[in-house]
ZADO-1210 file (C-alpha; in nm, 4 decimals, padded with zeros to 6 digits):
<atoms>
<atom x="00.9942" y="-02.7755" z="-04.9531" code="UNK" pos="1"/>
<atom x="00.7628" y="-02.6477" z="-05.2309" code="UNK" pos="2"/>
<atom x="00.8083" y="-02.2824" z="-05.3836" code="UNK" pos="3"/>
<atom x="00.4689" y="-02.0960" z="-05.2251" code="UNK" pos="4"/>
<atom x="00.3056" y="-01.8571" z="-05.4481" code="UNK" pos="5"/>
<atom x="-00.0154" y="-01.6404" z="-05.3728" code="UNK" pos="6"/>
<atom x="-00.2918" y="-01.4589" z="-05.5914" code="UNK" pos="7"/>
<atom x="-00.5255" y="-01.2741" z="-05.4632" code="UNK" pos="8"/>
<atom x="-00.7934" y="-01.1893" z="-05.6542" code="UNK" pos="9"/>
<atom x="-01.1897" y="-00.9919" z="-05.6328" code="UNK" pos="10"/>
<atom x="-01.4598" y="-00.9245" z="-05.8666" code="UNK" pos="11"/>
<atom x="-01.6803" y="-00.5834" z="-05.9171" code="UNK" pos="12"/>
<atom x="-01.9833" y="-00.4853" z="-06.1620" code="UNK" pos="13"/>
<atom x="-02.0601" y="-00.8062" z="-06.1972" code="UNK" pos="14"/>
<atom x="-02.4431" y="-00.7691" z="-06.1724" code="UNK" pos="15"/>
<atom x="-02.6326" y="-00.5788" z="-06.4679" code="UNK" pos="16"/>
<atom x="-02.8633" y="-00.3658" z="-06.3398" code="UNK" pos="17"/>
<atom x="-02.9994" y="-00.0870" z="-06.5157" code="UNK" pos="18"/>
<atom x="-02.8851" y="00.1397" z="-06.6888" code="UNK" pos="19"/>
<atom x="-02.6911" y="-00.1452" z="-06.8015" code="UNK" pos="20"/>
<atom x="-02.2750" y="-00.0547" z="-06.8337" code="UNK" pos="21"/>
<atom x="-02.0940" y="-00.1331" z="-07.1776" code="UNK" pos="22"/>
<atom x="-01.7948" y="-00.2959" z="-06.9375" code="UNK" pos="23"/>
<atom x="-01.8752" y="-00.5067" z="-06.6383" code="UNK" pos="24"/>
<atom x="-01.8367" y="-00.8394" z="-06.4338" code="UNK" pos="25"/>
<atom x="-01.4444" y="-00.6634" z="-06.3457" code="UNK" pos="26"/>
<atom x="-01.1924" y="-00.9715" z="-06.1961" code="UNK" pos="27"/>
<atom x="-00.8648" y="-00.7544" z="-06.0660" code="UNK" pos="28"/>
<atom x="-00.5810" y="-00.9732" z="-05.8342" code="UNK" pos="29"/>
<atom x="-00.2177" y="-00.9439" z="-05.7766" code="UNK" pos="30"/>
<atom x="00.0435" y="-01.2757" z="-05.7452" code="UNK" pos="31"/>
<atom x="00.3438" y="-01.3437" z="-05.6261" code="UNK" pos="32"/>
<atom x="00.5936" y="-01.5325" z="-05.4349" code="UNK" pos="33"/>
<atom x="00.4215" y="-01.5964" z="-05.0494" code="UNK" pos="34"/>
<atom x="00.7028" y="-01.3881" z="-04.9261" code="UNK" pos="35"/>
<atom x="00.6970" y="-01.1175" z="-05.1830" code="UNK" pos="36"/>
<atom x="00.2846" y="-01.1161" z="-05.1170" code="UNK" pos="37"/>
<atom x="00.3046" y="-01.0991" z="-04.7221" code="UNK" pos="38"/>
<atom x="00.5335" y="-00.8002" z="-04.7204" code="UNK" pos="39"/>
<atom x="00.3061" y="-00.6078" z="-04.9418" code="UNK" pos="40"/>
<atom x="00.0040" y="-00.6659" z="-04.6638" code="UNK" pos="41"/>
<atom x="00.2456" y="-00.6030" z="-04.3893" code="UNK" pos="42"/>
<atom x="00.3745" y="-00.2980" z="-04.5416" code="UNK" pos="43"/>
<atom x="00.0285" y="-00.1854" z="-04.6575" code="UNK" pos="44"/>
<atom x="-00.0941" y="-00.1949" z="-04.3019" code="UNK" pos="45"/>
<atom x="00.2306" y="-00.0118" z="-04.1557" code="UNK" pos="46"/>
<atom x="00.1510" y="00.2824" z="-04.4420" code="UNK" pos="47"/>
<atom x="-00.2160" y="00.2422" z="-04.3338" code="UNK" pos="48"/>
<atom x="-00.1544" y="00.3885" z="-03.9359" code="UNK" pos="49"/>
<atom x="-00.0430" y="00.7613" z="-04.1314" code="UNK" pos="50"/>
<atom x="-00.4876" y="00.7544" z="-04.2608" code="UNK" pos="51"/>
<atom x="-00.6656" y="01.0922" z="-04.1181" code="UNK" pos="52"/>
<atom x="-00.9682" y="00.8809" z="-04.2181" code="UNK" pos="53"/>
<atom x="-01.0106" y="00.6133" z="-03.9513" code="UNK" pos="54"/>
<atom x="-00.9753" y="00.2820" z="-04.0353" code="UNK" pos="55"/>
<atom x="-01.3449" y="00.1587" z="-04.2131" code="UNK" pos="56"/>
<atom x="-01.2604" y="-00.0659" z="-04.5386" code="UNK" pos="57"/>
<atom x="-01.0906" y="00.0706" z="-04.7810" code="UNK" pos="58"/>
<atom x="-01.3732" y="00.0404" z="-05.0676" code="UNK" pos="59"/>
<atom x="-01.4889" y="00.2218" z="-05.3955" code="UNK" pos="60"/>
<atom x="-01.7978" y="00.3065" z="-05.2386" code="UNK" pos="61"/>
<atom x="-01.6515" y="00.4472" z="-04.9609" code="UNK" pos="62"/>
<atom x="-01.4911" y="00.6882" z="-05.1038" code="UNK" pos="63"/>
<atom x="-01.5491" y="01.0554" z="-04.9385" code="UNK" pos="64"/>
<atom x="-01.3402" y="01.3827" z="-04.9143" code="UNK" pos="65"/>
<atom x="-01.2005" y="01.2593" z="-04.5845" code="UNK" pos="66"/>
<atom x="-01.0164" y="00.9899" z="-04.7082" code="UNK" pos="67"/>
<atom x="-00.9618" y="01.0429" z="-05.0897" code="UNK" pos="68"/>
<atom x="-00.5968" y="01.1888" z="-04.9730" code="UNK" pos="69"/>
<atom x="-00.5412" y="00.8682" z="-04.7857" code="UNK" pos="70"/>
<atom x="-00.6972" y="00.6446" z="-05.0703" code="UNK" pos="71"/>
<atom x="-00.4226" y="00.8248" z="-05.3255" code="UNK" pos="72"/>
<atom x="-00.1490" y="00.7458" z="-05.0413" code="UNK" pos="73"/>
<atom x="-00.2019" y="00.3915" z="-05.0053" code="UNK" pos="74"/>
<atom x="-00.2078" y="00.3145" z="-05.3767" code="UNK" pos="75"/>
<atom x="00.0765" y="00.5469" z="-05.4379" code="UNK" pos="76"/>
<atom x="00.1938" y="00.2191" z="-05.1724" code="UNK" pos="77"/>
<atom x="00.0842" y="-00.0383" z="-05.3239" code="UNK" pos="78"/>
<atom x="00.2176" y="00.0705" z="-05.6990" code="UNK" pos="79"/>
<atom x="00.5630" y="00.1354" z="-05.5267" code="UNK" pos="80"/>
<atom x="00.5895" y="-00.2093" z="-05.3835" code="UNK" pos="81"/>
<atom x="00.4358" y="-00.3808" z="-05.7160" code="UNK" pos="82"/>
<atom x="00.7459" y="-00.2089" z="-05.8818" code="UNK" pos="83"/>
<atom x="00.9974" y="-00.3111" z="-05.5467" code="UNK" pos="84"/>
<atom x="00.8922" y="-00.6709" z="-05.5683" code="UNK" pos="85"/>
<atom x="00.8244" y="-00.9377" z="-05.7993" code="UNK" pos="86"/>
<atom x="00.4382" y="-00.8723" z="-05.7755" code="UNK" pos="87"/>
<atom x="00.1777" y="-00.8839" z="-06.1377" code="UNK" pos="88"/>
<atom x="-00.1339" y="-00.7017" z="-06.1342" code="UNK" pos="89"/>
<atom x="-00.4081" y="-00.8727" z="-06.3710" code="UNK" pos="90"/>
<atom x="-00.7740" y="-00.7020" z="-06.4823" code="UNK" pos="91"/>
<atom x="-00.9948" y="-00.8880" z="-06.6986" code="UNK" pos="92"/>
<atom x="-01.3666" y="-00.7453" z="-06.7338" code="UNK" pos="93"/>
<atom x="-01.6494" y="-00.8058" z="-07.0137" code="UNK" pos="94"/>
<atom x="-01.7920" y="-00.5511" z="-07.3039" code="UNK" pos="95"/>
<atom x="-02.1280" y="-00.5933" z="-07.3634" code="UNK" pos="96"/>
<atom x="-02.0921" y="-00.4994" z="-07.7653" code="UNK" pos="97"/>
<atom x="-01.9209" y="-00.8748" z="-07.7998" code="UNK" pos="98"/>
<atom x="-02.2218" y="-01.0780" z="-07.7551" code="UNK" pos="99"/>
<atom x="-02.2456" y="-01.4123" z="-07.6694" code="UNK" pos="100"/>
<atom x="-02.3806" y="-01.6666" z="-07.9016" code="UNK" pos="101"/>
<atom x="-02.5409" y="-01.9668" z="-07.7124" code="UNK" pos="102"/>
<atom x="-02.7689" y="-02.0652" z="-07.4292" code="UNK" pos="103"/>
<atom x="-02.8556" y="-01.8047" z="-07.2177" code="UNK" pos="104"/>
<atom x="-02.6623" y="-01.8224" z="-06.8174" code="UNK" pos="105"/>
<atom x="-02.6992" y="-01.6337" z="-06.5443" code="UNK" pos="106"/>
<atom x="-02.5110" y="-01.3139" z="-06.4030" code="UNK" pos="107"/>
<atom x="-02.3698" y="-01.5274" z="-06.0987" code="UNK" pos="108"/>
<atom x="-02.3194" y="-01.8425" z="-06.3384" code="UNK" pos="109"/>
<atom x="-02.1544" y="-01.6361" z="-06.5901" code="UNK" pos="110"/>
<atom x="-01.9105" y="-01.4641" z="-06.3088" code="UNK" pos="111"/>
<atom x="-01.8114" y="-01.8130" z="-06.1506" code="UNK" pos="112"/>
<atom x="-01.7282" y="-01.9550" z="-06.4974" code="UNK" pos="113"/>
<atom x="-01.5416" y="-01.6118" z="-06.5929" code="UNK" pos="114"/>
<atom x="-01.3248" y="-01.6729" z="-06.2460" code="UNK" pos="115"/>
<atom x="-01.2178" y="-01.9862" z="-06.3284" code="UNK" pos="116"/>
<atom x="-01.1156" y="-01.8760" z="-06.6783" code="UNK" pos="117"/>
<atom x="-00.9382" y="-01.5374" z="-06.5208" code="UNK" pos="118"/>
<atom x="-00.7226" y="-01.7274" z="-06.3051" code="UNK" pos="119"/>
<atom x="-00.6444" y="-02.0757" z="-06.5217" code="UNK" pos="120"/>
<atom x="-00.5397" y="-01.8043" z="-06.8721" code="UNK" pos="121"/>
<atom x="-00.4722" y="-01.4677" z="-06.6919" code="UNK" pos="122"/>
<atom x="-00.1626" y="-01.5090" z="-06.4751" code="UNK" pos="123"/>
<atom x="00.0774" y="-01.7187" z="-06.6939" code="UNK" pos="124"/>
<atom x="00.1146" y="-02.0429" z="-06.4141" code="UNK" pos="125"/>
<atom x="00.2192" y="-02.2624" z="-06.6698" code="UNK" pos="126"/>
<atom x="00.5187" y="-02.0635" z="-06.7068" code="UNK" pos="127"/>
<atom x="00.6570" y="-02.0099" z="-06.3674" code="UNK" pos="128"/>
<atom x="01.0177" y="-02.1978" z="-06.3736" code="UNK" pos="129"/>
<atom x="00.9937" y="-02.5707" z="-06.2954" code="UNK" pos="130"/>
<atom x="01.2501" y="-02.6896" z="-06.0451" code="UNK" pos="131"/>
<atom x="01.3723" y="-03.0611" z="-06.0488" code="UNK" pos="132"/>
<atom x="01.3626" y="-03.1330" z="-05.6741" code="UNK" pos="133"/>
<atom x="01.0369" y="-02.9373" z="-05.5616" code="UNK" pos="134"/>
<atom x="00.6695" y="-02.8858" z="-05.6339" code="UNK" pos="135"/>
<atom x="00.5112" y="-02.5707" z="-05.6390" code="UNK" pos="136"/>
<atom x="00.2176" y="-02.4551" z="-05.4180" code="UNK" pos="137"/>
<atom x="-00.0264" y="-02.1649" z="-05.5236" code="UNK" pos="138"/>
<atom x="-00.2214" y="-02.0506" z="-05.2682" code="UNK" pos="139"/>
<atom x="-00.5501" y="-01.8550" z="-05.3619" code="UNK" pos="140"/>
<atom x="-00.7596" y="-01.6048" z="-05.1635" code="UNK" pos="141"/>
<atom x="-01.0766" y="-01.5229" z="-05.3053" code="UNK" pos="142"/>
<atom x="-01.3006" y="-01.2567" z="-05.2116" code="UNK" pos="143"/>
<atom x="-01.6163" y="-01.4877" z="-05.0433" code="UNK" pos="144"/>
<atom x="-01.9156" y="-01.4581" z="-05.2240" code="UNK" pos="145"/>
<atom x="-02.2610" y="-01.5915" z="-05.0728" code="UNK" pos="146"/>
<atom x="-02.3568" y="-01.8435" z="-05.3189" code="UNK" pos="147"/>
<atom x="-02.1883" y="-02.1538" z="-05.1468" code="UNK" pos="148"/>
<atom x="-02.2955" y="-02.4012" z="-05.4696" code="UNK" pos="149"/>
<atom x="-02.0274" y="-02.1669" z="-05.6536" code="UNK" pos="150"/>
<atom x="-01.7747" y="-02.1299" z="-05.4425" code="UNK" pos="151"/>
<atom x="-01.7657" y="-02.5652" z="-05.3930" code="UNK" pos="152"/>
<atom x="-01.7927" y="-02.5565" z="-05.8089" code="UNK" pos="153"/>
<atom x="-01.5269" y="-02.3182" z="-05.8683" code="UNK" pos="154"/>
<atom x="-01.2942" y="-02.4769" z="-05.5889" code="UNK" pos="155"/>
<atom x="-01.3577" y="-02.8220" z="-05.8059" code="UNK" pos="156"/>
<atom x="-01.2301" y="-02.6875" z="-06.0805" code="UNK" pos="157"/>
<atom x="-00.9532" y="-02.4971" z="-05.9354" code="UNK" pos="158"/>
<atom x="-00.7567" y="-02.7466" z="-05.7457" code="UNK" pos="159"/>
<atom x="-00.7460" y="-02.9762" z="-06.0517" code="UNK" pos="160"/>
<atom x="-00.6014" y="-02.6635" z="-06.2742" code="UNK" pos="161"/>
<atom x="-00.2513" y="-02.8076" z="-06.2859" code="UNK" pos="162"/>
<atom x="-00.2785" y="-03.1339" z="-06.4741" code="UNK" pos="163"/>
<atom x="-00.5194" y="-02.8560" z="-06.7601" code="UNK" pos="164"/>
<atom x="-00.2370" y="-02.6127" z="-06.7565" code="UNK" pos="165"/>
<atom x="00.0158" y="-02.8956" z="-06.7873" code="UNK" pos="166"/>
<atom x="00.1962" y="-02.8612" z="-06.4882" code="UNK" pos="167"/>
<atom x="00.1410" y="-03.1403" z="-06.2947" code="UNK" pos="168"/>
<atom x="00.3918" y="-03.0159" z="-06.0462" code="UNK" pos="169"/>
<atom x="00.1559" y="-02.7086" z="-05.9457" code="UNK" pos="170"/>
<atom x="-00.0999" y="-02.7761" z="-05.6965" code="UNK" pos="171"/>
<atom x="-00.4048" y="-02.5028" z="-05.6375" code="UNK" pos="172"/>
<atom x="-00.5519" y="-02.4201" z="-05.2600" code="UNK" pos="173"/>
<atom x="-00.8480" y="-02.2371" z="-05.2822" code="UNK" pos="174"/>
<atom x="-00.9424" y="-02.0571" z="-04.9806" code="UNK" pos="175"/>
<atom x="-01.2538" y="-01.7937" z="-04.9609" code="UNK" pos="176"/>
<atom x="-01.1700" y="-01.4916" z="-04.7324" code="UNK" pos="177"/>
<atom x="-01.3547" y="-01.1587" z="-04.6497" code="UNK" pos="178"/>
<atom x="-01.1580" y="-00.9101" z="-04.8268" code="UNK" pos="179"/>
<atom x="-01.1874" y="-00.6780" z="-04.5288" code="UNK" pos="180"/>
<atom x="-00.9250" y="-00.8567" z="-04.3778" code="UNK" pos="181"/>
<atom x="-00.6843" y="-00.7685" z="-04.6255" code="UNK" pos="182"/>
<atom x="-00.5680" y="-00.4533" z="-04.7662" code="UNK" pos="183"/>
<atom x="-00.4368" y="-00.5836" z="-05.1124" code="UNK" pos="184"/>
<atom x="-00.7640" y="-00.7199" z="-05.2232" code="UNK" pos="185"/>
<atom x="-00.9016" y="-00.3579" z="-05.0760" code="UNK" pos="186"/>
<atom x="-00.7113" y="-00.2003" z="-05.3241" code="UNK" pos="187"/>
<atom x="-00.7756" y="-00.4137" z="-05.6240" code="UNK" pos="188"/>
<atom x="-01.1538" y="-00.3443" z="-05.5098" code="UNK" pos="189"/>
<atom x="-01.0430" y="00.0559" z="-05.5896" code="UNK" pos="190"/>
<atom x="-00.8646" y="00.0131" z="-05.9345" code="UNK" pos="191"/>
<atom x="-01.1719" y="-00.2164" z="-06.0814" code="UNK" pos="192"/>
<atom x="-01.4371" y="00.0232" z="-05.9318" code="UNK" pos="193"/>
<atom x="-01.2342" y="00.3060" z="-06.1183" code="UNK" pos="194"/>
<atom x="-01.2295" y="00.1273" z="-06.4001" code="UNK" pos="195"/>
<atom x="-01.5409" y="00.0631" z="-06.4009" code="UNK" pos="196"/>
<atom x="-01.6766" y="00.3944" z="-06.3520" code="UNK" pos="197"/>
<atom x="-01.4245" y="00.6007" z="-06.5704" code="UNK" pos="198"/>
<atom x="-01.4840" y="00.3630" z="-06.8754" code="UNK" pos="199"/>
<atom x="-01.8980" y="00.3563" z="-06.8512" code="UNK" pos="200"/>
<atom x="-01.8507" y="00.7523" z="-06.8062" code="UNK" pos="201"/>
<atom x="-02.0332" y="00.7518" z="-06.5045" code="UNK" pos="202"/>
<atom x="-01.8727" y="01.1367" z="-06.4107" code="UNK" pos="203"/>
<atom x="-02.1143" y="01.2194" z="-06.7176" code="UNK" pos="204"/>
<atom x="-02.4547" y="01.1098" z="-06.5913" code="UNK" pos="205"/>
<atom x="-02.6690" y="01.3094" z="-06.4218" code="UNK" pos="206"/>
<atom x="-02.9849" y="01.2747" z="-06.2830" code="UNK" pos="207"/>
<atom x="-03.2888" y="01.4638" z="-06.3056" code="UNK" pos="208"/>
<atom x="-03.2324" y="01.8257" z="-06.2868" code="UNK" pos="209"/>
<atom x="-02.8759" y="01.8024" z="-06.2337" code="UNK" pos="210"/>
<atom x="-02.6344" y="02.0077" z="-06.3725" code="UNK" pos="211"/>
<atom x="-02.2636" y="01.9381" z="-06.4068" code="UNK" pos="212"/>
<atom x="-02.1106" y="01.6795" z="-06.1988" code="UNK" pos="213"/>
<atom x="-02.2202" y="01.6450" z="-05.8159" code="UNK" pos="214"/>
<atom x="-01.9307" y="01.6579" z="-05.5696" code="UNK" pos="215"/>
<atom x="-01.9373" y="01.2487" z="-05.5672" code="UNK" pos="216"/>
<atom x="-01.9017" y="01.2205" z="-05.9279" code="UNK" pos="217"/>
<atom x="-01.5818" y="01.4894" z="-05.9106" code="UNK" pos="218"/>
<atom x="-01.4141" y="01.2942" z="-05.6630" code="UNK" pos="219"/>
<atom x="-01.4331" y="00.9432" z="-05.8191" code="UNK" pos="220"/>
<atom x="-01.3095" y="01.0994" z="-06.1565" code="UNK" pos="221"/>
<atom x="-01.0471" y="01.2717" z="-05.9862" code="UNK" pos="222"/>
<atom x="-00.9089" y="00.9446" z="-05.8311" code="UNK" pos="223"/>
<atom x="-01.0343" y="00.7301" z="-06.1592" code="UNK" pos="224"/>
<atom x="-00.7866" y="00.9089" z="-06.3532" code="UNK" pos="225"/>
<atom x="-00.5282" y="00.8728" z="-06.0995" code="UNK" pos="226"/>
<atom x="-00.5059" y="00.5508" z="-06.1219" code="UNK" pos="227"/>
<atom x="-00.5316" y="00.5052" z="-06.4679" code="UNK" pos="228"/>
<atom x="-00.2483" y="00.7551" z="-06.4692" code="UNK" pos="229"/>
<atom x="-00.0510" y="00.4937" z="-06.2206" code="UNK" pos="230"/>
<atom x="-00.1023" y="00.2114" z="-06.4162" code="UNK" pos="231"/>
<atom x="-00.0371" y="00.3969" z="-06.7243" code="UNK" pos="232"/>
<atom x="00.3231" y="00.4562" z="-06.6336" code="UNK" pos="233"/>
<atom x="00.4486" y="00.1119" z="-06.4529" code="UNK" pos="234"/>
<atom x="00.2936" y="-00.0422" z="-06.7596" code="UNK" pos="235"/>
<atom x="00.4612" y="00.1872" z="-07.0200" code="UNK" pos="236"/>
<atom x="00.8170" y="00.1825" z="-06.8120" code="UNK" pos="237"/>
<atom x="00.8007" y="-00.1877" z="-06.8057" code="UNK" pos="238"/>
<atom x="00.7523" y="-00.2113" z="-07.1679" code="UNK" pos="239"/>
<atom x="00.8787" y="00.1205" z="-07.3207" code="UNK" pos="240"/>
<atom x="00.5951" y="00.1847" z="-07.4718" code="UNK" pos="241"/>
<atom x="00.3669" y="00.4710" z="-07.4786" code="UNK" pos="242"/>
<atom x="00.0470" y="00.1982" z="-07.5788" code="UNK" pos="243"/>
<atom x="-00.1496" y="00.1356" z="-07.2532" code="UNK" pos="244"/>
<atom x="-00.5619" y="00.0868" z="-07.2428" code="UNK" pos="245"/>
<atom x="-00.7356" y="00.0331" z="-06.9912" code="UNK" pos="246"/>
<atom x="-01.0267" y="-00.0923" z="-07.2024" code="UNK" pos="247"/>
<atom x="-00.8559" y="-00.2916" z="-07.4663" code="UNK" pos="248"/>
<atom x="-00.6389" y="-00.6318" z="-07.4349" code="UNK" pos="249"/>
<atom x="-00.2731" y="-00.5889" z="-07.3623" code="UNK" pos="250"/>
<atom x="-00.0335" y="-00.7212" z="-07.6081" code="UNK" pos="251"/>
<atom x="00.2099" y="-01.0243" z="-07.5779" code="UNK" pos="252"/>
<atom x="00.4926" y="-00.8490" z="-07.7505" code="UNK" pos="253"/>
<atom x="00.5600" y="-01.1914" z="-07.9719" code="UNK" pos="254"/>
<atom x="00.5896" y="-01.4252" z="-07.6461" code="UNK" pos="255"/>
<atom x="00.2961" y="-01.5540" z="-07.4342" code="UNK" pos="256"/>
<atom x="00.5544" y="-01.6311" z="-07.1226" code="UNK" pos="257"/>
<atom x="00.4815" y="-01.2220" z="-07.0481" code="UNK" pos="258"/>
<atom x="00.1505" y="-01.3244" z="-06.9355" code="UNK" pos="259"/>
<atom x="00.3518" y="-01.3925" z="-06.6062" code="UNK" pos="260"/>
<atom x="00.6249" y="-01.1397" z="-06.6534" code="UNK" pos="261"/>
<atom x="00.4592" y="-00.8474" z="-06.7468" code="UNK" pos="262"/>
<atom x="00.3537" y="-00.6017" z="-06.4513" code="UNK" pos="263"/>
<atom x="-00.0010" y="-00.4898" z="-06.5764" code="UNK" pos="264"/>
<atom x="-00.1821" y="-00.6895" z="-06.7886" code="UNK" pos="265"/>
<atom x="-00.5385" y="-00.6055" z="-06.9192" code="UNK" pos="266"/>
<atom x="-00.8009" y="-00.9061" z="-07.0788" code="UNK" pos="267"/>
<atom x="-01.1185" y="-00.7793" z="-07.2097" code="UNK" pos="268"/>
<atom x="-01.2804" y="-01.1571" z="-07.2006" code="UNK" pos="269"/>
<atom x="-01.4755" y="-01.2292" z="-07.5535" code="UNK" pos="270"/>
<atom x="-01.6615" y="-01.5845" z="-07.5726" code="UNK" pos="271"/>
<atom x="-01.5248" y="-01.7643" z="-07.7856" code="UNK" pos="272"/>
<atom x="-01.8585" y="-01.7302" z="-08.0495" code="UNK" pos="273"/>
<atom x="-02.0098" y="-01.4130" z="-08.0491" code="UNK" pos="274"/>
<atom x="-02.1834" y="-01.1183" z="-08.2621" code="UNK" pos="275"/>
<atom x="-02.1414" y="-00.7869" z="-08.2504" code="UNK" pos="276"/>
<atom x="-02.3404" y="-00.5186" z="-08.1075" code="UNK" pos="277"/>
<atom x="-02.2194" y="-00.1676" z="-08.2706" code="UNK" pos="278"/>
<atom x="-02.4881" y="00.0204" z="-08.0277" code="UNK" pos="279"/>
<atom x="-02.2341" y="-00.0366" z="-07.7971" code="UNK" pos="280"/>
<atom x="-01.9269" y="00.1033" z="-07.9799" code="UNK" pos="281"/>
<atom x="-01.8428" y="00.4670" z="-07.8106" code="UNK" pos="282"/>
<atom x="-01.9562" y="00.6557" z="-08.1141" code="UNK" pos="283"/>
<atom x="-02.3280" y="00.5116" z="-08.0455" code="UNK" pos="284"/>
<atom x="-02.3362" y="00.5672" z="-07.6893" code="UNK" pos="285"/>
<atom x="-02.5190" y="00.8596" z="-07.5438" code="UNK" pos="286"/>
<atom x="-02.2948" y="01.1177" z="-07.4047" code="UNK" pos="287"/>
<atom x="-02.3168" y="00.9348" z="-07.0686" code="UNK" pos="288"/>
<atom x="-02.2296" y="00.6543" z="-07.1673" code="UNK" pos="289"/>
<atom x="-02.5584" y="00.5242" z="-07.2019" code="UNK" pos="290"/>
<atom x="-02.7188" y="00.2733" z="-07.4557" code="UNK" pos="291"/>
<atom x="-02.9851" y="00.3736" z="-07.7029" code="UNK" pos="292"/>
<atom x="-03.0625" y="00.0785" z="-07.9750" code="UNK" pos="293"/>
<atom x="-02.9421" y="-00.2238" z="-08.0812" code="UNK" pos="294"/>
<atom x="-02.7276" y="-00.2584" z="-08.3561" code="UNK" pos="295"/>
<atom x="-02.6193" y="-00.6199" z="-08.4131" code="UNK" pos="296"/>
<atom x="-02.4295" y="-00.7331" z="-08.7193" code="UNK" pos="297"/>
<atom x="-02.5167" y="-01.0797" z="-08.8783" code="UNK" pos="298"/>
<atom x="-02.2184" y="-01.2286" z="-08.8698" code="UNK" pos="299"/>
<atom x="-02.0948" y="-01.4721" z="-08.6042" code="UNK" pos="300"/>
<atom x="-01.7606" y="-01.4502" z="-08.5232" code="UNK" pos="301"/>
<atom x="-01.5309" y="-01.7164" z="-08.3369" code="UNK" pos="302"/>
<atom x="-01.2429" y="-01.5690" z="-08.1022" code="UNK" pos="303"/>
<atom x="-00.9594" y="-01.7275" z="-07.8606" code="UNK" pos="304"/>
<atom x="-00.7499" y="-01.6134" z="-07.6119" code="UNK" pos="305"/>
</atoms>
């Protein structure tokens, strides 16, 4: 029998939009053995029956002062287990001051090519132990998406990952679901729309006439830094390190094989030629977060993983 593995993964902020955000087109998923993956759901759904909330998807945008208690519960849940079992969490998200040098693509063409390059580099396959008298078997649920030219591309690409990775004894099953269905990809759907907001300093923006933040914008902070907190601290205890960004790339600590072992891992994907945009450094930013003029540097640069 093959050893079964299972990612789960989701994107967010993956359209532009305006006012544009300096990070975007967020890919967050968790992996693990099959068995190690179907207790977290099971368990997940056990802790979910103690909500005050109801039971409507667990989403970002859902977020309200009825359930914000609950949301905090059922991470504080899902970081436990992470920690119990043998279960990665992997982000990987763009920043618009690295930009791209070549023909222009598409928001959805970019995110389908970005998926494909989150899950072959991301999650460290190529280093799960090989065993001499089985195969192994990854299975792959990806949040749906409505482009169905995409979906068949990306699922081209994906089941032939093994023989690019070099493991010819890994075999890829791509399967679309509807993340409602499942409360792990719920949660990655909170920690990259936290991200997302607490790094493009959405809690400072205000619209016309506003002053200070509205009661939206204190809640979403208030549970942004939560989880940056919670990642924060399995990442520094699994590391002993004090080090941990939620906008910058994680380190290897001298050994690429922790791209599998390491519990959080953080990518900030930059193509591979680029130049730089220094209107989108921090210190050029309005106060929201907000851009105000271009500032791109000459130089093209050239950048791998």
């Amino acid at each position: 029998m093959p050893d079964v593995y299972e990612l789960c993964a989701d994107e967010a902020w993956t359209h532009g939009g305006l006012p544009l955000n300096r990070y975007w087109c967020f890919f967050g998923g968790v992996f693990g053995s099959e068995s190690d993956i179907d207790r977290l759901e099971q368990n997940l759904k056990s802790d979910r029956v103690f909500f005050s909330s109801g039971n409507r998807e667990i989403k970002w945008t859902n977020l309200n002062n009825d359930n914000i208690d609950d949301y905090a519960f059922i991470l504080d849940q899902f970081f436990d287990y992470m920690n119990r079992y043998d279960i990665i969490y992997r982000q990987m998200f763009l920043d618009r001051m690295f930009v791209y040098e070549g023909n222009p693509i598409s928001d959805i063409d970019l995110q389908y090519k970005l998926y494909y390059q989150y899950i072959k580099h991301h999650f460290g396959f190529q280093y799960l132990p090989r065993s001499s008298d089985a195969s192994i078997h990854i299975r792959l649920r990806l949040d749906t998406h409505s482009s169905q030219d995409h979906r068949g591309q990306l699922t081209k690409f994906l089941v032939s990952l093994g023989p690019q990775i070099s493991r010819n004894d890994i075999s890829f099953d791509p399967v679309f679901v509807n993340s409602s269905r499942f409360l792990r990809l719920q949660v990655c759907d909170l920690i990259m729309g936290a991200a997302g907001f607490y790094g493009n300093r959405h809690h400072k923006r205000r619209a016309s006439g506003q002053r200070g933040m509205s009661s939206k914008q204190k809640l979403r902070l208030r549970l942004a830094k939560y989880i940056y907190g919670k990642l924060r601290d399995i990442h520094n205890s699994d590391r002993s390190t004090n080090s941990f960004n939620w906008f910058e790339n994680t380190g290897h600590d001298g050994s690429k094989e922790n791209r599998l072992t390491h519990k959080i891992r953080i990518w900030k994907f930059i193509p591979s030629n680029y130049r730089i945009d220094h209107g989108w450094k921090n210190s050029s930013l309005s106060s929201s977060g907000e851009y105000i003029r271009k500032d791109i540097s000459k130089e093209v640069y050239t950048l791998g993983y």
